[in-house]
Structures are given as C-alpha cells and as structure tokens.
C-alpha positions as CSV (number, residue, x, y, z in Angstrom):
1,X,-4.0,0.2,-0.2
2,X,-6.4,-2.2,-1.6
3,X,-9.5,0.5,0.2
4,X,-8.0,3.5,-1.5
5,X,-8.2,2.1,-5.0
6,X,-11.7,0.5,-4.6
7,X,-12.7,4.0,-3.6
8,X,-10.9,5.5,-6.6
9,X,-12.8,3.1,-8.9
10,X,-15.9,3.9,-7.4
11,X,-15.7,7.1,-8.0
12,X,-14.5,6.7,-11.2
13,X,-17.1,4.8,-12.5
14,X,-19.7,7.3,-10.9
15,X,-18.2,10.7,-12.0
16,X,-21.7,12.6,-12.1
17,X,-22.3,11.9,-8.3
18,X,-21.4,13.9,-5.5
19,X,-20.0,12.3,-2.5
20,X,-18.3,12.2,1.4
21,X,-14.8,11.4,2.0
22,X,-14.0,10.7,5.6
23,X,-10.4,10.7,6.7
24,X,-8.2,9.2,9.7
25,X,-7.0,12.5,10.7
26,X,-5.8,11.9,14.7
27,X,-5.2,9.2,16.5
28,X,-4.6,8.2,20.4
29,X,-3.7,4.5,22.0
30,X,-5.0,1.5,19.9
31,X,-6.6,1.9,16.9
32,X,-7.5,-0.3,13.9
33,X,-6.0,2.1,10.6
34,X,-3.4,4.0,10.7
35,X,-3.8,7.9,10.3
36,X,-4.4,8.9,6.1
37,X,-6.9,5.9,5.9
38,X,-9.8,6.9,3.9
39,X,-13.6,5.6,3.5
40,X,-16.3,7.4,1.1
41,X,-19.5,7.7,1.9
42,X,-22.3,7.8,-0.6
43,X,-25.6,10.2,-0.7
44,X,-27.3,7.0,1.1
45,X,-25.4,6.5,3.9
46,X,-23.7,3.3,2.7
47,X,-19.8,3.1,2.6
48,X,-17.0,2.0,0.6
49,X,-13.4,1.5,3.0
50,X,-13.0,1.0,6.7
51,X,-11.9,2.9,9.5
52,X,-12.5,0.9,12.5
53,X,-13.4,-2.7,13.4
54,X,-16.7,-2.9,12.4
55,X,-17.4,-0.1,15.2
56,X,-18.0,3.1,13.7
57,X,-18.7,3.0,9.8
58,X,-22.1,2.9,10.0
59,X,-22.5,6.0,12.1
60,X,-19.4,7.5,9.7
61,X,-22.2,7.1,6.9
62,X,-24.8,8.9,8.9
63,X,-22.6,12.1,9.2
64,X,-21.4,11.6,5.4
65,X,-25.0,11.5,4.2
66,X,-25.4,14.8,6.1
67,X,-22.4,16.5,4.8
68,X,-23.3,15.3,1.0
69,X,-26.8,17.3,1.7
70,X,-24.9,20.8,3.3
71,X,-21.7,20.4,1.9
72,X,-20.3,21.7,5.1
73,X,-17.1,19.6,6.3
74,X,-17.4,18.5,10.0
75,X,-15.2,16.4,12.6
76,X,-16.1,13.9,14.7
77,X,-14.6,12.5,18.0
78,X,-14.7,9.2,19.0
79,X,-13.4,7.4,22.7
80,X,-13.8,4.1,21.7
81,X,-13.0,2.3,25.1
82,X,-15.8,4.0,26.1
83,X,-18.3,3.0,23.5
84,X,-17.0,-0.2,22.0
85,X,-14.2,-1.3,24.7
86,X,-11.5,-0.5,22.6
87,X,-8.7,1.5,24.2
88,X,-8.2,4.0,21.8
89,X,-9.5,7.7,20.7
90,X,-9.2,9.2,17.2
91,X,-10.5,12.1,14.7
92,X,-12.3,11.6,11.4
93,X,-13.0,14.6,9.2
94,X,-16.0,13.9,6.8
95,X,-16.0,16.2,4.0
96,X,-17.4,17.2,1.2
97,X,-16.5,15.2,-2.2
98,X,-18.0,16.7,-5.3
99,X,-18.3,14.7,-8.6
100,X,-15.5,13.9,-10.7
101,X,-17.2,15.7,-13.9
102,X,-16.0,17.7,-15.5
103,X,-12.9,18.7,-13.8
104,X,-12.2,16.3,-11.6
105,X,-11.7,15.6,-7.9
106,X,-9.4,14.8,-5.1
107,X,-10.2,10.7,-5.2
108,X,-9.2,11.2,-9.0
109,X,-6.2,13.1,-9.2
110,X,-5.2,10.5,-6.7
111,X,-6.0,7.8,-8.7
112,X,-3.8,9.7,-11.9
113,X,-0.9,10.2,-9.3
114,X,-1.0,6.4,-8.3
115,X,-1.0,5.3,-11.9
116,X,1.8,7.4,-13.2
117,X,3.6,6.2,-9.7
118,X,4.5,9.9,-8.8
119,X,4.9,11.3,-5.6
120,X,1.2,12.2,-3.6
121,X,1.0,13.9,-0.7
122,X,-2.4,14.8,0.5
123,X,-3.1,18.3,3.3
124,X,-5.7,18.2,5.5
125,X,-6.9,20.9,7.7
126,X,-9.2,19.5,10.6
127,X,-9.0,22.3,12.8
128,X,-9.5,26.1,12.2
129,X,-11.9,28.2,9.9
130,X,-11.4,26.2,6.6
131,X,-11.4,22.1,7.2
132,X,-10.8,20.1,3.8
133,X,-8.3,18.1,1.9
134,X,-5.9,19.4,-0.8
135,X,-3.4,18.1,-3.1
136,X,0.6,19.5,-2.6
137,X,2.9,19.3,-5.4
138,X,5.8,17.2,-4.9
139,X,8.5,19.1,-3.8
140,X,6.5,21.5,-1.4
141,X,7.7,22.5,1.9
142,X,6.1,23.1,4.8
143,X,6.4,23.7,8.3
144,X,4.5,21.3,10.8
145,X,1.0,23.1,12.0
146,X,-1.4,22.1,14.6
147,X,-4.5,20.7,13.3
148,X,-3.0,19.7,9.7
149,X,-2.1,16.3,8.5
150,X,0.3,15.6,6.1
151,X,-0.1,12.3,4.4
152,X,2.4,10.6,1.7
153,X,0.0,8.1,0.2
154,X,1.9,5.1,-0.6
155,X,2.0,3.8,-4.1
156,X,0.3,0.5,-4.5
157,X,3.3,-2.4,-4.5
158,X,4.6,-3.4,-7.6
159,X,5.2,-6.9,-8.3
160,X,7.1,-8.5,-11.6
161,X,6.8,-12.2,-12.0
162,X,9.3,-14.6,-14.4
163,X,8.1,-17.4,-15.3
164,X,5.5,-19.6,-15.3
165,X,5.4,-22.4,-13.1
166,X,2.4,-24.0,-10.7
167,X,2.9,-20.9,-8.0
168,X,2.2,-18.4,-10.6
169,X,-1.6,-18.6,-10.5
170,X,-2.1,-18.7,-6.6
171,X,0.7,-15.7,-6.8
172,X,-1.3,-13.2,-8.5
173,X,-4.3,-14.3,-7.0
174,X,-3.4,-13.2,-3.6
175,X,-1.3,-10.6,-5.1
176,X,-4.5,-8.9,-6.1
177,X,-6.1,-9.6,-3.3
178,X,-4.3,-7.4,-1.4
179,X,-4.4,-4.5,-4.7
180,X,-1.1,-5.1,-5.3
181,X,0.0,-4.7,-9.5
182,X,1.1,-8.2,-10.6
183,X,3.2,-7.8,-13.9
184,X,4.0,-11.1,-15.8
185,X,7.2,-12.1,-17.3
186,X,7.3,-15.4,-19.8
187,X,11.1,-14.1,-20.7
188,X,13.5,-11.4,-19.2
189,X,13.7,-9.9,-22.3
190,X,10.0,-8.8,-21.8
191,X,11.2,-6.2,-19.4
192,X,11.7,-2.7,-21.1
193,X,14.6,-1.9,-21.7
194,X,14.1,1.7,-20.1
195,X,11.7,0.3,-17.0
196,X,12.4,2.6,-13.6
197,X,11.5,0.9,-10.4
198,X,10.7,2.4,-7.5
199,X,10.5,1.8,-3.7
200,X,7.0,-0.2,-4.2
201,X,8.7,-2.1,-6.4
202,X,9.7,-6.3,-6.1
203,X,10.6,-8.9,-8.2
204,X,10.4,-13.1,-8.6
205,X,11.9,-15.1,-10.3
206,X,10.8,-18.3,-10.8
207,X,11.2,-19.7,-14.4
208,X,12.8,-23.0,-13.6
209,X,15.0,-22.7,-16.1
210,X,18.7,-22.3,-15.6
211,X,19.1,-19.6,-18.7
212,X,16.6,-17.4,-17.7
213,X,16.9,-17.3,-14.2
214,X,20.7,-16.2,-14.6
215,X,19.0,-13.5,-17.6
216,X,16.4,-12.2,-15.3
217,X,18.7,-11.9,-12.2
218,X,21.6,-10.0,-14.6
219,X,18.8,-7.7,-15.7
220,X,17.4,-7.1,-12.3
221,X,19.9,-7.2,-9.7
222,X,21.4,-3.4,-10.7
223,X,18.2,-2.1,-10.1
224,X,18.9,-2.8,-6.2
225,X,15.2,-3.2,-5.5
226,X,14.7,-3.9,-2.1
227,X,13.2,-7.2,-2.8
228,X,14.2,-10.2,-5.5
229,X,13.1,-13.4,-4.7
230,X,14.6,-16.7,-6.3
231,X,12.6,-19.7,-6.4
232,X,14.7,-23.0,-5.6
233,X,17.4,-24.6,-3.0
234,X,20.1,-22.7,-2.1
235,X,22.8,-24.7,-4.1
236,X,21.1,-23.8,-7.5
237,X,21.1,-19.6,-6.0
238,X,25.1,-20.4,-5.5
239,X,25.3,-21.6,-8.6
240,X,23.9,-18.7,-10.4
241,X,25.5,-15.6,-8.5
242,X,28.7,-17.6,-9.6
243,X,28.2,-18.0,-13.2
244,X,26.8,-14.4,-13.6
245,X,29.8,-13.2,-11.5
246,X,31.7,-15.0,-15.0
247,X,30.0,-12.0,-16.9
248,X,30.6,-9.0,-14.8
249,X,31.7,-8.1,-11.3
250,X,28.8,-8.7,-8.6
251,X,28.2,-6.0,-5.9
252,X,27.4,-8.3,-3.1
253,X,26.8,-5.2,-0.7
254,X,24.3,-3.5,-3.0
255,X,23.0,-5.9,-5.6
256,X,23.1,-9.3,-3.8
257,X,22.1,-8.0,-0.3
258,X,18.5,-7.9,-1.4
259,X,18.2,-11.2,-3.2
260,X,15.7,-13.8,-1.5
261,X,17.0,-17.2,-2.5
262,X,15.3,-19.3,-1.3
263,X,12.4,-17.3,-1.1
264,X,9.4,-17.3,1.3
265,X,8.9,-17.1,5.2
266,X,9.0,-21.1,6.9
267,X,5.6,-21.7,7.2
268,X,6.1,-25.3,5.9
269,X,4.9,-24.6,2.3
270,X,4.4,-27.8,-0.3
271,X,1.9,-27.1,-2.7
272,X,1.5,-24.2,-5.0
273,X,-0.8,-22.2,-3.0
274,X,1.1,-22.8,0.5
275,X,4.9,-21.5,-1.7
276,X,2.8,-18.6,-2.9
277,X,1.2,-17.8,0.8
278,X,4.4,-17.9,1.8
279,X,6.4,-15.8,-0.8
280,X,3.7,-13.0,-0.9
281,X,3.9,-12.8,2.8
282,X,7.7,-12.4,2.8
283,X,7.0,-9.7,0.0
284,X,5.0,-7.6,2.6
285,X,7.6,-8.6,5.2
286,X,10.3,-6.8,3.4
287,X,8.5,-3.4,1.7
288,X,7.4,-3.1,5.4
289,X,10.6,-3.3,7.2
290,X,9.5,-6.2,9.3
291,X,11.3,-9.7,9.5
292,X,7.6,-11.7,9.9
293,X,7.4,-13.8,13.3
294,X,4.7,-14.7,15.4
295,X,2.8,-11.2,16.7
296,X,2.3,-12.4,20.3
297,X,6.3,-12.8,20.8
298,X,6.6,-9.0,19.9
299,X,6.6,-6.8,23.0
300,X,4.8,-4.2,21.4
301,X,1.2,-3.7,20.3
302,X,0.8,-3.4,16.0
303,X,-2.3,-1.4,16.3
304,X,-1.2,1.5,19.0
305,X,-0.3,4.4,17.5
306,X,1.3,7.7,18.5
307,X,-1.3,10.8,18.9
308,X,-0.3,12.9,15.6
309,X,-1.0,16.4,14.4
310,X,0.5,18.5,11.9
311,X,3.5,17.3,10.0
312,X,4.1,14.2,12.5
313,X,2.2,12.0,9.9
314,X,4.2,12.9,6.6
C-alpha cells in the first residue's frame, strides 16, 4: 500500500508530466507481489514501486521509457526461473499514463478514491485489441473475461491511537512506515461524534488512565471493528469489561470478540519500541486474517500464487 501512495504523490506533485504505469496483471508459481501491484515509470527510465526482487525493474523502466515516447501500451512476459532462478512466471502491462493536468488521471482518481475511503476497483485489459486500465464505479457488475483483471485496491489501514504514553512515538513511526494513517487521540471525546469506520479500520487504546480507557472502549467497542487493542495486564482488561457492563449490556459475541487485551504478538517486548513492534505487527496480523507465527512452520509457500485471469483477482 505504502508503493501505491508514493506513486500517487509522485504524480501529484508532477501533474504536467506524462508517464508509464506498469501493472502485475498475471501471475504463475512464486512470485514476489501479488497481482494489482503497480510501479510507474518516468520519461527516464527510472522507477517509483516494485514488482519483483530487485530482478526486473530496471528492464520494466526500459519498456516504460518506450511506451511514454509511443504511447502504445504493451505486455511483457517474464519466466523468472529461467532468468533469475526464481520459480515463477508472470505478466506486466506497461501503459501509457498521461499527466494529471488538467483533467486528471488514473493514479489521481485513485488517490481521490483512497482519501474519501470509497470503494476502487481498477479494469485492466491485457489481452485483445484495446490493452489499458480503467476505473469501474462501485456497484458495477461484470462477468469474468479472459485477459481482464479485476482489482479492488485496498484502502490504506486506518489506525486511531488513545493516549499518550512512551509507545506512542515508536507507534506512528512504524505506523507510517508501512503508509498506514495514524490518527491521534489525547481524549475519547476527540472522536466525532458521527465517525464511520470501515474494514481498514483499527483502534488502541492505551491512555493509562482508568477513566479513559473505559470512555474510549464504550465509544469504540459498538463499532465492531475487527481490531481494538488494550494496552495492560489482563486483570485491569477484566476490570474494565466489568465496570462498562455496569453502564449497558456487553455483546461479548460481537463487541468483545475483537478486543486485544493484552495487546501485541509474544515477541518478548520491554521497551517502547519492542511493545510498539509488537502491537503494529499484531495489527497487520489481524486486517490480514493471519494469527502471526514463525513462516518456516507454515506448510505453504507466502509468495506462490494462483495463475489469475479475468475476474479471479477481484
């Protein structure tokens, strides 16, 4: 996610020039990004994003300098056990990107999409008579085609933070580095009173303060987001669900079953910097339907992916 909006703030910040968008279109065995990953190339060959290991950018940036000059779209093949000893195979379509003035471009409507937090689903056609990327609307259907990717991009997570404690620093530091929105929270009552979360949307709470913990998890816990995360021992996590459950009746199969407490993987955290490694790691964990662990104990390879055409990627 972090690639994508570097690209849409390159872009942004360059709106008279012209550019080449290359795009993870098909994939085969192991490969390094998933399909929808995106890199832009710029009139000199250089390169913002990645789409391999290292491996293949550079001569991505020949073929985008190319396509910049003829504005003709074009798709390249790559076997990458056979060049690079990788066991994998996959399709990038480099296209045309024209500047964002006056009316805009793909890379920006994306970028408008992501802000707003609104559904964006990308089209694009590698195969055929007419190769390019387009924007769908929402709450278009359509049926799966050969040669045409469908790709949902994901909206950038969403984190709120209450409080501020030692870990809050270190928090947002690594928060960002991984693009993620930190929002920060010196009182529950900060949060709007009409604030919609989403699915890319997770909580802390970490005021060290009895009050406003039990505040922030009364204002929070309705919202069922699919992560809150409670800073202390367990005891002091009892000790709240019980006196809020004073207030109001607790839903302990669809408010509570998403509360963190304590929170953070076991990676044998102590200072600040170790809690917040751990914590933003468990974040991840969760919005990615993963329960963490040690990759080589998992009996199947992370970076193999499925071959994929048409719809298979929405």
């Amino acid at each position: 996610m972090k690639a994508l909006q570097q690209i849409i703030r390159r872009v942004a910040e360059n709106p008279s020039r012209p550019w080449a968008l290359a795009t993870l279109v098909q994939t085969e065995g192991s490969t390094y990004r998933k399909l929808g990953a995106r890199l832009l190339v710029d009139s000199d060959g250089s390169t913002l994003g990645v789409l391999s290991g290292g491996c293949l950018e550079e001569e991505i940036g020949r073929h985008g300098r190319d396509v910049i000059a003829s504005a003709a779209p074009v798709l390249l093949s790559f076997d990458t056990k056979r060049l690079y000893g990788c066991d994998g195979q996959l399709k990038i379509l480099v296209e045309p990107l024209p500047a964002a003035e006056p009316n805009g471009n793909l890379i920006t409507e994306i970028g408008r999409l992501l802000r707003n937090r609104e559904v964006c689903r990308v089209r694009t056609c590698f195969e055929g008579d007419t190769l390019g990327s387009e924007l769908l609307v929402s709450d278009a259907l359509l049926a799966e085609q050969r040669g045409i990717l469908i790709d949902t991009v994901p909206l950038p997570v969403r984190l709120l933070l209450f409080g501020t404690g030692p870990e809050i620093e270190p928090l947002t530091q690594l928060a960002g580095n991984l693009g993620w929105l930190v929002e920060r929270f010196g009182h529950p009552s900060e949060l709007a009173e009409d604030f919609h979360p989403d699915a890319q949307t997770a909580a802390l709470v970490m005021t060290h303060n009895f009050g406003r913990d039990l505040v922030a998890l009364d204002r929070l816990l309705p919202f069922q987001l699919r992560y809150v995360g409670l800073l202390g021992p367990r005891k002091r996590h009892a000790e709240l669900l019980a006196r809020l459950s004073e207030y109001r009746p607790l839903d302990f199969d669809a408010e509570v079953k998403t509360l963190f407490a304590p929170a953070g993987l076991d990676i044998g955290s102590e200072a600040p910097e170790e809690i917040a490694l751990s914590i933003v790691s468990e974040v991840a964990a969760v919005l990615s339907d993963r329960r963490g662990g040690f990759l080589r104990e998992h009996r199947s390879d992370n970076h193999r992916t499925i071959a994929a055409a048409g719809g298979e990627a929405a």
